[in-house]
LOFI-372366 format. One record per residue (C-alpha): residue number from 1; chain; x negated, y, z negated. Coordinates in nm, 4 decimals, always signed. Example, Ala and Ser with C-alpha at 12.3 -4.5 7.8 and 13.67 -1.06 7.14 Angstrom:
BEGIN
+-----+-------+----------+----------+----------+
:   n : chain :     east :    north :       up :
+-----+-------+----------+----------+----------+
:   1 :     A :  -1.2300 :  -0.4500 :  -0.7800 :
:   2 :     A :  -1.3670 :  -0.1060 :  -0.7140 :
+-----+-------+----------+----------+----------+
***
This chain:
BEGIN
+-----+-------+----------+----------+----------+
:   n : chain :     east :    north :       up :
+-----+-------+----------+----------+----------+
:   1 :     A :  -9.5001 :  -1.3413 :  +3.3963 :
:   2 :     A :  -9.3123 :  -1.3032 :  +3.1170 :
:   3 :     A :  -8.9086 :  -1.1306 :  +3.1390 :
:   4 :     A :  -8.7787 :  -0.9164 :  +2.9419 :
:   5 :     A :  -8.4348 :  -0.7631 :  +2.9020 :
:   6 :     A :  -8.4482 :  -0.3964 :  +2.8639 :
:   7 :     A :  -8.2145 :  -0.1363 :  +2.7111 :
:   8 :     A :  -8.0136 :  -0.3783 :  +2.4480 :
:   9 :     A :  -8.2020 :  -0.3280 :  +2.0739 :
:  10 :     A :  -8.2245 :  -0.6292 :  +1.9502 :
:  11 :     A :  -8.0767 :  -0.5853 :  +1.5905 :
:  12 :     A :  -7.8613 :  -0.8371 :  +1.4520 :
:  13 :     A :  -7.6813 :  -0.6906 :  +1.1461 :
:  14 :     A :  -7.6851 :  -0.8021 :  +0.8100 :
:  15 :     A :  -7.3548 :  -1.0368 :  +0.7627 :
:  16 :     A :  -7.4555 :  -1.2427 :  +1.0894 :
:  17 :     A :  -7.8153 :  -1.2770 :  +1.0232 :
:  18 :     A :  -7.6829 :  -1.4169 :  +0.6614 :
:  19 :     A :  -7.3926 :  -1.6317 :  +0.8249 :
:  20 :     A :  -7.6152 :  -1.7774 :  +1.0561 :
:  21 :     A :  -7.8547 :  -1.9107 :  +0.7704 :
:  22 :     A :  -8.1843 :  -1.7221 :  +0.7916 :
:  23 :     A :  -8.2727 :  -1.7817 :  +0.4573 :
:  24 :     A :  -8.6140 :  -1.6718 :  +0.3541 :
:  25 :     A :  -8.6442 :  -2.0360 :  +0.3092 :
:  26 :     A :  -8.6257 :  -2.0968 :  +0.7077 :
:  27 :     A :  -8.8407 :  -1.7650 :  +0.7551 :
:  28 :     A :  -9.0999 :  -2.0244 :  +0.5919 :
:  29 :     A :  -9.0300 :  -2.2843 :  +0.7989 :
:  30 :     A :  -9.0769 :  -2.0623 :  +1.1151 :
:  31 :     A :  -9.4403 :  -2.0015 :  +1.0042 :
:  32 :     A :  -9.5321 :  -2.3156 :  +0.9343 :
:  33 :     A :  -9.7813 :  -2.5342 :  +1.1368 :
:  34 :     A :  -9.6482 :  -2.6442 :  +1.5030 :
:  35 :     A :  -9.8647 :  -2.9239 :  +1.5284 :
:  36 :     A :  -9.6319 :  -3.2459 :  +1.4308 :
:  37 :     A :  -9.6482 :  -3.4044 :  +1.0874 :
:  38 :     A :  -9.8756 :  -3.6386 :  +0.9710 :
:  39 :     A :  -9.6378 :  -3.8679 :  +0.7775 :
:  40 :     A :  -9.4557 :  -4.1590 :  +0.9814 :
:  41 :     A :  -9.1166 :  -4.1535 :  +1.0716 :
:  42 :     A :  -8.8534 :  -4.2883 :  +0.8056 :
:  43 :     A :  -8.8250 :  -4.6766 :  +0.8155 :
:  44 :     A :  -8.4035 :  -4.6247 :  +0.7148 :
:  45 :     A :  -8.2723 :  -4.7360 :  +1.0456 :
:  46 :     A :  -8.0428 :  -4.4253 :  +1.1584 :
:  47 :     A :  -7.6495 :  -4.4671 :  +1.0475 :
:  48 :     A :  -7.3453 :  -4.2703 :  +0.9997 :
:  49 :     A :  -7.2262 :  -4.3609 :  +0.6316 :
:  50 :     A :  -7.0014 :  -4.2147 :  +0.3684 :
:  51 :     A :  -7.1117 :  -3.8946 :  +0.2526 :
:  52 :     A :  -7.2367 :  -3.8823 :  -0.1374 :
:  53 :     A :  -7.0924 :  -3.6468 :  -0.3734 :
:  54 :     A :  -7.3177 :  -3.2899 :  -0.2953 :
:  55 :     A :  -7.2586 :  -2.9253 :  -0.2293 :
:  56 :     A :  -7.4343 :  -2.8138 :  +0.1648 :
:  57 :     A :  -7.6630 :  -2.5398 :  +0.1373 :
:  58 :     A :  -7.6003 :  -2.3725 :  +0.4697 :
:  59 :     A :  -7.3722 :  -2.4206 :  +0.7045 :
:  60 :     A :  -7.5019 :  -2.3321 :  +1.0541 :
:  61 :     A :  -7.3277 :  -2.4287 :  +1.3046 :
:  62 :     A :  -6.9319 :  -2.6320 :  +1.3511 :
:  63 :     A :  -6.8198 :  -2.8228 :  +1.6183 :
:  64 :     A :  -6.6464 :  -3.0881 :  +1.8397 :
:  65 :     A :  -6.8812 :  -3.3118 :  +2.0347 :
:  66 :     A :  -6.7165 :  -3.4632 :  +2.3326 :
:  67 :     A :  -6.8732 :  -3.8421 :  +2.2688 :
:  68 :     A :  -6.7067 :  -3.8610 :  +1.9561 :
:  69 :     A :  -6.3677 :  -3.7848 :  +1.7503 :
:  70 :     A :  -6.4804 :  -3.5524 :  +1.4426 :
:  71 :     A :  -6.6134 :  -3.2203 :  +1.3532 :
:  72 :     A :  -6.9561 :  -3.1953 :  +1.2948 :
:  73 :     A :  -7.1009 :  -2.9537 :  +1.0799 :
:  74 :     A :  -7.5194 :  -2.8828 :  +1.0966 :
:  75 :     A :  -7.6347 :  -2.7708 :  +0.7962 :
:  76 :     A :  -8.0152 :  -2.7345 :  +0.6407 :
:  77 :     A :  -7.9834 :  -3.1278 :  +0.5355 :
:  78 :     A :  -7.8698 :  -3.2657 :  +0.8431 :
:  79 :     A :  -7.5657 :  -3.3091 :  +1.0008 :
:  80 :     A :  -7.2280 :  -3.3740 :  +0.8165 :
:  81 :     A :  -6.8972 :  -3.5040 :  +1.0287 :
:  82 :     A :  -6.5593 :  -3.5179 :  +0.8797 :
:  83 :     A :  -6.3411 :  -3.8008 :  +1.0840 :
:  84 :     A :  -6.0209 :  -3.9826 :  +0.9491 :
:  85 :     A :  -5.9972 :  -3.7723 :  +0.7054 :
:  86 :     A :  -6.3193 :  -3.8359 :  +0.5581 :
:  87 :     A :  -6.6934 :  -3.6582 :  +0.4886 :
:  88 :     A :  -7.0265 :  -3.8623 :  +0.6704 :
:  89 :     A :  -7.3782 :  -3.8173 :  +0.6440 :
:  90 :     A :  -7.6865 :  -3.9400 :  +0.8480 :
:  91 :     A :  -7.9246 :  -4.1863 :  +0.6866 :
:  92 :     A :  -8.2533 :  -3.9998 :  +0.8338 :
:  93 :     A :  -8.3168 :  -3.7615 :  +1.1267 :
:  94 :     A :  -8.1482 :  -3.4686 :  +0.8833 :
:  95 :     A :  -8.2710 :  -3.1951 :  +1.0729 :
:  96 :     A :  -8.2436 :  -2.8679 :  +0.9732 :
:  97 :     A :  -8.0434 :  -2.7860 :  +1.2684 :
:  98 :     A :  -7.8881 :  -2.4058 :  +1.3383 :
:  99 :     A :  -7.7438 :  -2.2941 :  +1.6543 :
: 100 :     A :  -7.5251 :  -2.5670 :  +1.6960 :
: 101 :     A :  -7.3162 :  -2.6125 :  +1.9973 :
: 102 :     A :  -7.0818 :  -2.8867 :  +2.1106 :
: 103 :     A :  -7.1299 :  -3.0532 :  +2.4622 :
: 104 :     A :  -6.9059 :  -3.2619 :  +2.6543 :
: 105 :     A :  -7.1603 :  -3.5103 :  +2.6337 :
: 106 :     A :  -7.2959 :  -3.4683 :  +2.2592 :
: 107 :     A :  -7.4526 :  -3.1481 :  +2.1007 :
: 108 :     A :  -7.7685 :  -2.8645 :  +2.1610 :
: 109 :     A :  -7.9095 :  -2.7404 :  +1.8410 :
: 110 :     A :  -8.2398 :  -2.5831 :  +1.7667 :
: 111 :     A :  -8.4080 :  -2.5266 :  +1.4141 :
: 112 :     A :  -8.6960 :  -2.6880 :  +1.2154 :
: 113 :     A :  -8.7791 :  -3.0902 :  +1.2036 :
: 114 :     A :  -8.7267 :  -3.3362 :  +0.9036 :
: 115 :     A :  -8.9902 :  -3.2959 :  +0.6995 :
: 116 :     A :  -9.1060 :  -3.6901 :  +0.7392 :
: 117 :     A :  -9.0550 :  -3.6843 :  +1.1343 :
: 118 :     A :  -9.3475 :  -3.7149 :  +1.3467 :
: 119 :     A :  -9.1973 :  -3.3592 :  +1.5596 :
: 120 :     A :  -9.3330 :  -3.0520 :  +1.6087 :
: 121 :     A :  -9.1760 :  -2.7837 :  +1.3890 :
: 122 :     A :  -9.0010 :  -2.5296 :  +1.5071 :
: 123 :     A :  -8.7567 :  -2.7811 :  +1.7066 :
: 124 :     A :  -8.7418 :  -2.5373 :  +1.9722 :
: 125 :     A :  -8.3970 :  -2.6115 :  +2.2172 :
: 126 :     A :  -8.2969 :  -2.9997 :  +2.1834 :
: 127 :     A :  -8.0311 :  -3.1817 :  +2.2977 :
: 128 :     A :  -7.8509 :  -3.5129 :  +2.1479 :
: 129 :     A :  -7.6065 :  -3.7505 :  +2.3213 :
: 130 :     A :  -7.6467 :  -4.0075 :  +2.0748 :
: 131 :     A :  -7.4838 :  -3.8523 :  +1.7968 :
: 132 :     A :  -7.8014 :  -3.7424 :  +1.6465 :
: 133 :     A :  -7.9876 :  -4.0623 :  +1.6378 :
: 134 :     A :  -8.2130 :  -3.8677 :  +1.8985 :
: 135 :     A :  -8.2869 :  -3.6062 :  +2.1094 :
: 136 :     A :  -8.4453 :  -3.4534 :  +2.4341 :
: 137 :     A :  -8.6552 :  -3.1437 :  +2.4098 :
: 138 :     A :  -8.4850 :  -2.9004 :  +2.6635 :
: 139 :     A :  -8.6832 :  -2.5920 :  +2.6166 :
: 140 :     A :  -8.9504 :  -2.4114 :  +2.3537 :
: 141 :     A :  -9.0370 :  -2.7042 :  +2.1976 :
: 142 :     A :  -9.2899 :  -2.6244 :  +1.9134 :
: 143 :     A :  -9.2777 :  -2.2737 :  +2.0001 :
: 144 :     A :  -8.9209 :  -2.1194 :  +1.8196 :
: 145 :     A :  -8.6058 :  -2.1683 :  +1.6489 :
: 146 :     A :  -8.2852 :  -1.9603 :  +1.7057 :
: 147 :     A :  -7.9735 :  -1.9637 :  +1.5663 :
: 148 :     A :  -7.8535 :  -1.6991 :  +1.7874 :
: 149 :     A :  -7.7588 :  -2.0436 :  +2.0486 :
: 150 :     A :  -7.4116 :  -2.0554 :  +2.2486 :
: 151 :     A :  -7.3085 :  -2.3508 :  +2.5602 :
: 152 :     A :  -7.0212 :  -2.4091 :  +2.8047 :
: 153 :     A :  -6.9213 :  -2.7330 :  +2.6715 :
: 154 :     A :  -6.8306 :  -2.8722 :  +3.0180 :
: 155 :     A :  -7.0539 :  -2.6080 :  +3.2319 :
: 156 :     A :  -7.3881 :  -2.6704 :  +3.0488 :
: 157 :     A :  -7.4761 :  -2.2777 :  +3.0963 :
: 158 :     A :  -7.6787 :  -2.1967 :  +2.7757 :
: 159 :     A :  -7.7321 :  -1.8357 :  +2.6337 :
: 160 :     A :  -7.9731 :  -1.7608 :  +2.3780 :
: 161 :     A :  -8.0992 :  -1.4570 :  +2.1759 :
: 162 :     A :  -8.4407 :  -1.5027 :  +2.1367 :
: 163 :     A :  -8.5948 :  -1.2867 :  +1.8262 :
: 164 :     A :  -8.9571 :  -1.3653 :  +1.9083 :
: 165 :     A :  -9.1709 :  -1.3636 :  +2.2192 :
: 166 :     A :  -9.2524 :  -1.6900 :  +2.3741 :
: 167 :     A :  -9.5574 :  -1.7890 :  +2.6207 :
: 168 :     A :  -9.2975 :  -1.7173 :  +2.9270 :
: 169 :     A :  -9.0464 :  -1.4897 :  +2.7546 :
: 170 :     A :  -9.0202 :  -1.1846 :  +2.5865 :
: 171 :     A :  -8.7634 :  -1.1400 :  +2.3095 :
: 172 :     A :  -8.4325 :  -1.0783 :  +2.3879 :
: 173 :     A :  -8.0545 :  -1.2624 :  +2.5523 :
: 174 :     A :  -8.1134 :  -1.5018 :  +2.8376 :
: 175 :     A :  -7.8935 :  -1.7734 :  +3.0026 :
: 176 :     A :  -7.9823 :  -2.1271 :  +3.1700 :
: 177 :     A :  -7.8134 :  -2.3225 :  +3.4042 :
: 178 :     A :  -8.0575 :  -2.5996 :  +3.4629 :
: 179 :     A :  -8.0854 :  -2.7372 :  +3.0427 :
: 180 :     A :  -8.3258 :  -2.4726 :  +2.9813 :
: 181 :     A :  -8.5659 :  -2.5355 :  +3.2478 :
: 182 :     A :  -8.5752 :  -2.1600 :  +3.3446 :
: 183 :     A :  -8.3946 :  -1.8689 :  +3.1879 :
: 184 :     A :  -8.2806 :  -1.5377 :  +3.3762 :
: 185 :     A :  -8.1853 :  -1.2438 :  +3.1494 :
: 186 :     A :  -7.9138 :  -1.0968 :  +3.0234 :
: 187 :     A :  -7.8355 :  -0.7416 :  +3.0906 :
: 188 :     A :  -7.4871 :  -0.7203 :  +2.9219 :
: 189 :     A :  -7.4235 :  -0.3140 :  +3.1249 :
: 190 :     A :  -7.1779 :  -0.1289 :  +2.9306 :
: 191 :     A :  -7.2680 :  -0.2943 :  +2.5971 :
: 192 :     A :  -7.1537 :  -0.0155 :  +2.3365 :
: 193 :     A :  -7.2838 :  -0.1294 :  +2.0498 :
: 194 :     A :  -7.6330 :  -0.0767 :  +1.8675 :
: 195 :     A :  -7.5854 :  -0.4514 :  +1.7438 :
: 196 :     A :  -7.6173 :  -0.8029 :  +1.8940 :
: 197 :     A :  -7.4650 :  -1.0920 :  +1.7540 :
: 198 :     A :  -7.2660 :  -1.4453 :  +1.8117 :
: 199 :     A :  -7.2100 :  -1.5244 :  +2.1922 :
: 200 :     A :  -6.9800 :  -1.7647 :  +2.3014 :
: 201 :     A :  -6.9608 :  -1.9445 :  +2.6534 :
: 202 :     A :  -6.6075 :  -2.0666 :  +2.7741 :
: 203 :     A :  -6.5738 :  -2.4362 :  +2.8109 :
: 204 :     A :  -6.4989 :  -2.4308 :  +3.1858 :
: 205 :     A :  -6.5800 :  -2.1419 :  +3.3545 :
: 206 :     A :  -6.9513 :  -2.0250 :  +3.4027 :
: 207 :     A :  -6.8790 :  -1.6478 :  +3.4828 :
: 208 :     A :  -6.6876 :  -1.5647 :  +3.1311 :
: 209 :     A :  -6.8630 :  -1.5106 :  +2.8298 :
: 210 :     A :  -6.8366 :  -1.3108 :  +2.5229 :
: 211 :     A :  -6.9676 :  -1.1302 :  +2.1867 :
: 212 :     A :  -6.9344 :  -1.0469 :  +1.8842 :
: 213 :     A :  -7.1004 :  -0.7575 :  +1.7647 :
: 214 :     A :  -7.0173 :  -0.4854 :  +1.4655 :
: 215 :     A :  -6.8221 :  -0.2544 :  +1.6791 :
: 216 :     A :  -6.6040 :  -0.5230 :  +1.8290 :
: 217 :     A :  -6.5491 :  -0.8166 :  +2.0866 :
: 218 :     A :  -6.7117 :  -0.7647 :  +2.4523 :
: 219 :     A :  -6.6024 :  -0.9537 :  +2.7173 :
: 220 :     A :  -6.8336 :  -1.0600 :  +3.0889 :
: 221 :     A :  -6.6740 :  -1.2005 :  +3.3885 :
: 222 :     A :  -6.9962 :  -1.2474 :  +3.5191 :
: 223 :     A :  -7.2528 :  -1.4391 :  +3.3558 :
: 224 :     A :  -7.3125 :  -1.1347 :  +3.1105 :
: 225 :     A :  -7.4110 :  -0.8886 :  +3.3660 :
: 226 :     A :  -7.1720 :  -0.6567 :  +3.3006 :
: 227 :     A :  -6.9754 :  -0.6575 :  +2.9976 :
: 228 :     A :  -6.6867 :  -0.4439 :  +2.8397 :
: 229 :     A :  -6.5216 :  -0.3996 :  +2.4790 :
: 230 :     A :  -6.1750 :  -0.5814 :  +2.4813 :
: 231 :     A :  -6.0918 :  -0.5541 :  +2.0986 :
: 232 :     A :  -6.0415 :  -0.2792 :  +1.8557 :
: 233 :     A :  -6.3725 :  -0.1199 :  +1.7061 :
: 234 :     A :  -6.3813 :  -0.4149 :  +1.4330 :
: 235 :     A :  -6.6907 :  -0.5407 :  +1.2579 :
: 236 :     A :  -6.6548 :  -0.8840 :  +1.3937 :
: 237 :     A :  -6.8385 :  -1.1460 :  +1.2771 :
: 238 :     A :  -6.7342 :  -1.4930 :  +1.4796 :
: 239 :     A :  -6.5837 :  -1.6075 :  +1.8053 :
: 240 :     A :  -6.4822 :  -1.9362 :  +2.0476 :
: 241 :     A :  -6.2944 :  -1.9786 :  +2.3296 :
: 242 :     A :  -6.0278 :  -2.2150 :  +2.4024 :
: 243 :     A :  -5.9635 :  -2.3055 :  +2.7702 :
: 244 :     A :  -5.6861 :  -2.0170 :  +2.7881 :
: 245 :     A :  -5.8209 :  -1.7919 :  +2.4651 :
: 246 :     A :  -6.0624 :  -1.6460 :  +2.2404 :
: 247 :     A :  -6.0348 :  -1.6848 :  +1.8942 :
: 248 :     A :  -6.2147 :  -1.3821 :  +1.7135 :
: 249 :     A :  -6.2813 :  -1.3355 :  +1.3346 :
: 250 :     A :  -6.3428 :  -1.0144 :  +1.1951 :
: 251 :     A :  -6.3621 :  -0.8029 :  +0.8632 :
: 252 :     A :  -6.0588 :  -0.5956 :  +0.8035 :
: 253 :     A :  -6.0236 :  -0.2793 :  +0.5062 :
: 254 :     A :  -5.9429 :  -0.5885 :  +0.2532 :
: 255 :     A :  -5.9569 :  -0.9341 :  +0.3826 :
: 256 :     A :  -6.0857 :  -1.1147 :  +0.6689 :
: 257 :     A :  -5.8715 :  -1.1372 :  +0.9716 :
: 258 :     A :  -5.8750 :  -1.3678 :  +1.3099 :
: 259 :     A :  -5.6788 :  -1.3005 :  +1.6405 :
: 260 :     A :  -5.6169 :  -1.4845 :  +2.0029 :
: 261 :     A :  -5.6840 :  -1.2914 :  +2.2943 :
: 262 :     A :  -5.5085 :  -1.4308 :  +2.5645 :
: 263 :     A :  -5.7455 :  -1.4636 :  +2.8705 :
: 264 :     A :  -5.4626 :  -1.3912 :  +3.1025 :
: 265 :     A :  -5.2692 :  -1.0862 :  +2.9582 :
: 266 :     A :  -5.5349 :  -0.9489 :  +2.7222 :
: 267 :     A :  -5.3001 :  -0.9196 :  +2.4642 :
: 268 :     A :  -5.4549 :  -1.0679 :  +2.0552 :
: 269 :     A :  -5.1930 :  -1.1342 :  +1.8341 :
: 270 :     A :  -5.3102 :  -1.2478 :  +1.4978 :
: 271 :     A :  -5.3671 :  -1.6196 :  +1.3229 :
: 272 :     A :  -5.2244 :  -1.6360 :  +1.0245 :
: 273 :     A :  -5.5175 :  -1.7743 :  +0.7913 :
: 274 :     A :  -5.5455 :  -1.8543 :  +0.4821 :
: 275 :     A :  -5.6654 :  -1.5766 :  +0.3129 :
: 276 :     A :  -6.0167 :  -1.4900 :  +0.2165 :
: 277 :     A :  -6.1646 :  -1.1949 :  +0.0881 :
: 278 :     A :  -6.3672 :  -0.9177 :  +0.2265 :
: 279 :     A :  -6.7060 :  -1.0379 :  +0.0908 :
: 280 :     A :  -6.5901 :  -1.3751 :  +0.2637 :
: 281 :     A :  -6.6475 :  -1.3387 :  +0.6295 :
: 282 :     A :  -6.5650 :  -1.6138 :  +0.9133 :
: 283 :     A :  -6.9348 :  -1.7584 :  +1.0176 :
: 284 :     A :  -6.8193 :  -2.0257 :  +1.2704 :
: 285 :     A :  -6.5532 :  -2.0676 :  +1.4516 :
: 286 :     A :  -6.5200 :  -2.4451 :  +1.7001 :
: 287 :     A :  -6.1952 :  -2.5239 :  +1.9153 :
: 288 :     A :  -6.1728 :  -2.8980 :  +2.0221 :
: 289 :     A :  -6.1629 :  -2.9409 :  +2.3990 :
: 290 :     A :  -6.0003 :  -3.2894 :  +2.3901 :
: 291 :     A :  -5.7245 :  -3.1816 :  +2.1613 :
: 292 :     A :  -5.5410 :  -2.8945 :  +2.2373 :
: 293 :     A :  -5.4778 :  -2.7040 :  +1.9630 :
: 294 :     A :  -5.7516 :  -2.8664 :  +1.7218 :
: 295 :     A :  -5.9854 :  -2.5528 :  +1.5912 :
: 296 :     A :  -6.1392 :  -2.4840 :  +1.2553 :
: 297 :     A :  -6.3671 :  -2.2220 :  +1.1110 :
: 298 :     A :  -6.6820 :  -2.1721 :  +0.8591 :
: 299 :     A :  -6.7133 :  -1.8795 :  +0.5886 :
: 300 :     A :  -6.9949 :  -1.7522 :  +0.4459 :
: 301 :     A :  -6.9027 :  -1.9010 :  +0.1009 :
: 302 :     A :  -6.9584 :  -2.2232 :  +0.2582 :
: 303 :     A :  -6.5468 :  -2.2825 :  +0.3014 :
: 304 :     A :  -6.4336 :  -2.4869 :  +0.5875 :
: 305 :     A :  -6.0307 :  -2.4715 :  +0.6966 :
: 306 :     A :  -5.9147 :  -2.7138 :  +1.0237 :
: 307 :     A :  -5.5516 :  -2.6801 :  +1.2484 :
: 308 :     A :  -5.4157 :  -2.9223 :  +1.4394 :
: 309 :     A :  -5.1661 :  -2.6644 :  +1.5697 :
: 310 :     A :  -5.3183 :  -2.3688 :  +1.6588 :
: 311 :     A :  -5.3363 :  -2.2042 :  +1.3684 :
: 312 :     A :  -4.9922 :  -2.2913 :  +1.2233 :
: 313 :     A :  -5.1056 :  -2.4779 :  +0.9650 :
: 314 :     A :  -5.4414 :  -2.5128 :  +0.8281 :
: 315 :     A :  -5.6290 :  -2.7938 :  +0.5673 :
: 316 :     A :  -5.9150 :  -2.6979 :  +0.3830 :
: 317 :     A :  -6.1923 :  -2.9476 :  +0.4402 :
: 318 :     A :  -6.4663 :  -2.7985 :  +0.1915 :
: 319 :     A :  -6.4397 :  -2.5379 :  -0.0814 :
: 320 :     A :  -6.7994 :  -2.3627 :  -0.1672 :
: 321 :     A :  -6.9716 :  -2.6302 :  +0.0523 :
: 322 :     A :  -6.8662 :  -2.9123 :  -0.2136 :
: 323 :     A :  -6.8385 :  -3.2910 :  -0.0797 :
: 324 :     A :  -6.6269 :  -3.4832 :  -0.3328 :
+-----+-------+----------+----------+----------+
***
């Protein structure tokens, strides 16, 4: 029987949709054949090398993978990972990964399958602790692809906002404790908004887990069941916890803006960040759980900025998605 949420309209608006890559490129993909691909796999034996001189596409998706020292970035060509102070590139396996969320263990991602991979397209939810060289099929294998994806990196719990119906699930936000065997739904009570969008899970607590929607940040103590509004009424557009914080990005009268909101007092101060410009908004935003301190963010002009200190300081990695 399938399960359905009721009483949340599923609308994600326009700057998230956009952020999170749905491209009328990967509309294609989605209706493409499930069955797997008749070509054979790529013979290039799977390495992490140098990265060539390009510009990404999309980004979809930032973050710190627990088996290994960099940021990874998923984009529409496969994953990226600046380490050392240097950009890296897959040989093969460049999926065109969205949704991506760091694990303690390696990542989840969904999205669509290399186009010379013997997979069934869409991807469904996979999960890799070999640094992309491979993957497990957790959950709607050959059946969707989200970006709408968000994990606990040392809990596991996965949400998900599902935009189309499955064999077992209706559309709409779910959550899974067991890698996505089943999925219970969502009910987010006291959700004010007429909007959906990014949900993030906090690295070590299962109960707390929040959203960003148009009218402003909600936070849940509990799994999602309940919910409440703990920001201003911002259009905000990205968000990540740290173990004591969440970091929130959102679109102020002239420029994009990002606070902190402590955990314990529920104050948000701001983070100074560089600045950006209205049309500009924060996509992404990834905190590193083995280096205090260590977050970056995405834009939607394909930027990418890194601190080491909280958001003291901040290095810009990429500027309009350009490799050099």
């Amino acid at each position: 029987m399938k399960q359905c949420r009721n009483g949340v309209l599923l609308s994600i608006f326009l700057s998230i949709l956009l952020a999170a890559g749905c491209s009328s490129e990967e509309q294609k993909k989605q209706s493409q054949s499930e069955e797997p691909s008749n070509k054979t796999a790529e013979e290039t034996p799977y390495e992490i090398k140098k990265a060539s001189e390009q510009q990404i596409e999309h980004i979809q998706g930032i973050g710190y993978p627990g088996n290994d020292t960099g940021l990874y970035l998923s984009s529409s060509d496969g994953l990226k990972l600046f380490k050392d102070g240097t950009w890296f590139e897959t040989t093969t396996d460049n999926h065109d990964y969205m949704g991506f969320q760091a694990l303690i263990d390696g990542y989840i991602a969904s999205g669509h399958p290399n186009k010379n991979a013997n997979l069934k397209n869409p991807l469904g939810i996979v999960k890799s602790t070999s640094k992309g060289e491979s993957f497990e099929e957790l959950a709607f294998y050959g059946e969707i692809a989200t970006p709408f994806l968000s994990a606990g990196y040392n809990t596991g719990m996965i949400y998900m906002i599902s935009q189309q119906e499955t064999p077992n699930l209706d559309a709409g936000v779910y959550r899974s404790k067991d890698d996505g065997q089943t999925w219970d739904p969502v009910q987010l009570k006291g959700l004010e908004a007429d909007t959906l969008g990014m949900i993030a899970a906090h690295p070590d607590d299962a109960n707390l887990m929040a959203m960003s929607t148009r009218s402003g940040i909600f936070l849940s103590m509990d799994k999602g069941e309940t919910i409440k509004l703990v920001s201003e009424p911002v259009m905000a557009t990205a968000l990540a916890f740290s173990s004591d914080s969440l970091y929130y990005a959102f679109a102020g009268q002239d420029k994009v803006l990002m606070n902190r909101l402590n955990l314990k007092t529920m104050e948000a101060p701001p983070v100074e960040i560089p600045y950006l410009s209205y049309d500009n908004p924060i996509t992404y935003i990834a905190a590193d759980y083995k280096n205090s301190g260590r977050i970056s963010f995405s834009t939607y002009l394909k930027d990418l900025y890194e601190s080491a200190d909280g958001g003291e300081n901040w290095d810009l990695l990429l500027k309009n998605g350009w490799i050099k």
